[in-house]
N, C-alpha and C positions, 0 to 999 in steps of 0.2 A: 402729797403735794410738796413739792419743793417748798423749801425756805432758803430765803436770799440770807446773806452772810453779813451783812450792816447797816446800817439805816438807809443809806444811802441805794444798795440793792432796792431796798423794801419799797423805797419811793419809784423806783424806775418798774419793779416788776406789778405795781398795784398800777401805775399809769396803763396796763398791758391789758387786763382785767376786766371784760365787757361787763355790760348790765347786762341781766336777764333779757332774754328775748331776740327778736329775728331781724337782721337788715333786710332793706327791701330796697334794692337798687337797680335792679335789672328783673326783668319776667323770667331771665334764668334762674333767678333765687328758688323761683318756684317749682318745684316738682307738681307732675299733673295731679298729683292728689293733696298738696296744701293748697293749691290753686282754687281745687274745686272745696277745699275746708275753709280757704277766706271767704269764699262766695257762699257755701252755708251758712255761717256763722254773720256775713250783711243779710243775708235772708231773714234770721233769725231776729235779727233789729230795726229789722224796714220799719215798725209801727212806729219807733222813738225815733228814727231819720224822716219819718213823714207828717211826726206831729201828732198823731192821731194817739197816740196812749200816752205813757207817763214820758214825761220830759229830761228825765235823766236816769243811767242807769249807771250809779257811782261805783263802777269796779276801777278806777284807775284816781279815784279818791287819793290825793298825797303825792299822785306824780305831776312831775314838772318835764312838758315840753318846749323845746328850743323851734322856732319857727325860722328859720333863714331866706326871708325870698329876695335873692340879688336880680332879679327879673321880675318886671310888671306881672301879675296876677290879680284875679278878681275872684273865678267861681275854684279855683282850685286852693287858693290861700284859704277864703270862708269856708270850705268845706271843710277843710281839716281842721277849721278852730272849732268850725261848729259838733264836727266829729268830739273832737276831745274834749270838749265842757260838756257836751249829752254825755261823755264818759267817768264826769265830773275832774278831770286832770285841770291844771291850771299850765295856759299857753304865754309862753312869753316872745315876743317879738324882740329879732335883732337888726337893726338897719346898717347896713355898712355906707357911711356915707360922709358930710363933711365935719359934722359932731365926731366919728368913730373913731379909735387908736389910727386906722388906718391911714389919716390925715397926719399921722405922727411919726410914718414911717415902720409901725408895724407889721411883723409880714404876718399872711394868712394864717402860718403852721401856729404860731405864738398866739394867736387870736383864738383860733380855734381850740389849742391847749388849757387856755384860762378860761375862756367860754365851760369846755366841758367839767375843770376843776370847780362848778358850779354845782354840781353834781345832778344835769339833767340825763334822765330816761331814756329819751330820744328826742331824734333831731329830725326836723321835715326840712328838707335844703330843694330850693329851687336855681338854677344859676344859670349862664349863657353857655357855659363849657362844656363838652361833654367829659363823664368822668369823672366830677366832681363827690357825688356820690361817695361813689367806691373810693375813692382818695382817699376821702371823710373816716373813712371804717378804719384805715390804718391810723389814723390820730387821735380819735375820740373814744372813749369808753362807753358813750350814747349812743344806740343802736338807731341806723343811718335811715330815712326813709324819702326816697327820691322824688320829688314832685314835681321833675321835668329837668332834664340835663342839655342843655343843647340841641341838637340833631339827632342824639340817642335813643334814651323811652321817656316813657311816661309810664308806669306800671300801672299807677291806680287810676289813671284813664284806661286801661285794658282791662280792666280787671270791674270794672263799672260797664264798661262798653259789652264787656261778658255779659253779665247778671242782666242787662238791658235788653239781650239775644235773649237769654234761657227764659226770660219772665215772659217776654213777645210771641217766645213758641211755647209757651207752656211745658219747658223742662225744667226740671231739677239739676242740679250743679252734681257732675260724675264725669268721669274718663268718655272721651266719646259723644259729650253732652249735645254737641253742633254738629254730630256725624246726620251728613244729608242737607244741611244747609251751606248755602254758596252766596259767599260774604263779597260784595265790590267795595273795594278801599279807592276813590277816586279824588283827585288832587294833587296838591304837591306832597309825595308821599318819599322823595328823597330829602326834603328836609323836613319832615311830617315826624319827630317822635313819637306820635298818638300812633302812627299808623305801624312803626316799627315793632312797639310793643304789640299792637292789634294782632298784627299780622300773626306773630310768634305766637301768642296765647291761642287763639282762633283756629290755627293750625294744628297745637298740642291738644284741642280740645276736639278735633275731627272736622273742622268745617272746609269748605274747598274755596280758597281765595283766588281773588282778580284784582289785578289794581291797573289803573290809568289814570296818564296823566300828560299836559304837553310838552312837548318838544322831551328834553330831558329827566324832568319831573317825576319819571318813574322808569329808571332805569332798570334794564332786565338783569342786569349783575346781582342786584338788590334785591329785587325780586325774588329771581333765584335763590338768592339767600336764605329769603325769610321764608322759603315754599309756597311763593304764590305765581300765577301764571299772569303776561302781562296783555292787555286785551290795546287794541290799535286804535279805537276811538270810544269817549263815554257811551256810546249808544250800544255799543258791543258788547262793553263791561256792565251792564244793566239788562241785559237780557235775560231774561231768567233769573234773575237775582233774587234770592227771598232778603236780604239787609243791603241797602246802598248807606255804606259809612264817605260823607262829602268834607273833605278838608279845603281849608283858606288855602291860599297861596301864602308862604310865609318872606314877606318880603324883605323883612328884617333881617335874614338870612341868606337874601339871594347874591351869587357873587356878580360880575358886570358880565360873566360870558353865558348870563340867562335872560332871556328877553319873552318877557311879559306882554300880551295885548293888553290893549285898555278895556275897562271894567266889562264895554256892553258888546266888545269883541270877546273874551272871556267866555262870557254868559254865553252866547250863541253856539260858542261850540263847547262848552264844556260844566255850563251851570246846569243844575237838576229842576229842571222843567217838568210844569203837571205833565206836558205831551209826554217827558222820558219817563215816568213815572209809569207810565200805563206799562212803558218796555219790562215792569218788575215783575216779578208772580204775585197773582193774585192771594194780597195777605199780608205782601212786603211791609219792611218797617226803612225808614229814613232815620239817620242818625247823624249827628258832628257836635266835635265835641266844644266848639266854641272858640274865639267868638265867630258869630257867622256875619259872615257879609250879604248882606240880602242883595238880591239882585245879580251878584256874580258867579259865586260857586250853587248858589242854589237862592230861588223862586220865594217872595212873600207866601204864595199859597200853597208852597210843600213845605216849608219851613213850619205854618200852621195848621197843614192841612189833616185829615186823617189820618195818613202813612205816619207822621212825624213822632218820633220819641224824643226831642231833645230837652224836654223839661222831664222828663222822666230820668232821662240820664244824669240829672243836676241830684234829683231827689236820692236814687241808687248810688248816685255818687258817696253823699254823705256816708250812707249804710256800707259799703265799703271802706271806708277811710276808717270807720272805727274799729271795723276789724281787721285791718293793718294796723291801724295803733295798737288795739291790744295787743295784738300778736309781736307787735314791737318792743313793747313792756313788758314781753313776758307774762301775759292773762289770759287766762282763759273767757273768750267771749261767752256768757251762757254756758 
């Protein structure tokens, strides 16, 4: 190992010096087979993400995580608290806001520097940018874990949305796991990071994607991108489908040269209806990953109907998250 030449090295090269364990900022992080090892390893803890057995499982005893959500959050902040205390870790929340340095003229790189000289494990960052993530890797010595970056991913929605396929068809997490099943990504899927990430994992895992959406909403450049094919209206993109994944429209996002119908124009062409529902195979599963708007992109009664997994997705979620935390910490889950 090198040795720096004065104190002054010694400080700069130990600032350089990760914590043990894995950032998780993009679905590329993950090769197909740690993919399919985070998703065994939530397999392995679904009992303590659902309640049903011992309520905590203290291998992450003594670490301290950094929780960052500079964007509203509900089900994806509580999952990863409730992730890390079932792992017994202790989570600390940081608010940027009119209390923060930042009111002080602080910049971000400074905040984040003294943040990490805290000496947290990792950090779960949510932000409006995309990018922000990966930034984070170069400044902190806390291994990075992205909980939504702008228009980018969302990985542990993917990575949940995964585990929520293989449980519905009755496989196991392996290369290939969704080979034969034909996933519709329908909504706004160009500024949809759930579906960005969906797409990539689902693809790497064998499954044959479709995505629609209107007017620009799912542009075939993207598409292309992410290896899925684009389908000309939701009735198309539902045929034969064994999973219809339904996203919001994200309007928070939209620029002025996208124009939206109103809620019950929406619905008519493009919300998921018991009638589009029948369009599925028989067996299909419904999914989204939150929040849903009832009435527009999808129906009170497929939203709780049979087809529907989305409270299941809440629950897998958890089970996921803690095996991204481990894996963040450097632990072995089990």
């Amino acid at each position: 190992m090198h040795r720096a030449g004065d104190s002054g090295d010694r400080g700069a090269a130990a600032r350089r010096v990760r914590r043990p364990g894995r950032d998780l900022c993009e679905i590329a992080d993950l090769s197909p087979a740690e993919a399919c090892a985070v998703l065994a390893a939530a397999t392995r803890v679904l009992p303590l993400a659902e309640g049903t057995g011992a309520r905590e499982l203290p291998i992450l005893r003594g670490a301290q995580i950094l929780s960052v959500f500079s964007e509203p959050s509900t089900r994806t902040r509580l999952s990863f608290e409730v992730a890390a205390r079932r792992l017994g870790a202790e989570v600390v929340h940081f608010v940027q806001d009119a209390a923060s340095s930042a009111s002080k003229g602080e910049s971000e790189r400074d905040a984040l520097q003294n943040l990490d000289a805290m000496g947290f494990d990792a950090v779960i960052v949510r932000d409006r940018r995309d990018g922000v993530p990966r930034a984070w890797t170069e400044v902190m010595r806390a291994r990075v874990v992205n909980a939504g970056d702008g228009v980018n991913e969302h990985p542990t929605q993917a990575l949940l949305d995964a585990l929520t396929i293989l449980e519905a068809f009755g496989r196991a997490p392996a290369q290939d796991a969704m080979a034969g099943l034909r996933v519709a990504v329908c909504g706004d899927v160009r500024h949809g990071r759930v579906a960005h990430s969906d797409l990539q994992l689902f693809r790497t895992l064998g499954a044959e994607c479709v995505v629609a959406g209107p007017g620009d909403l799912a542009p075939p450049d993207l598409a292309a991108r992410l290896g899925a094919k684009v389908a000309p209206s939701l009735d198309e993109a539902l045929v034969g489908a064994d999973v219809a994944v339904m996203l919001r429209i994200q309007r928070e996002r939209l620029g002025a040269d996208v124009a939206i119908p109103d809620a019950a124009s929406y619905h008519a062409a493009w919300g998921l209806t018991p009638a589009r529902v029948r369009l599925l195979k028989p067996g299909a599963i419904v999914m989204h990953p939150g929040p849903i708007n009832r009435g527009v992109e999808i129906a009170d009664a497929v939203a709780d109907g049979p087809h529907s997994r989305i409270l299941r997705q809440v629950t897998l979620g958890v089970a996921v998250r803690m095996a991204v935390l481990a894996r963040a910490c450097g632990v072995e889950l089990l």
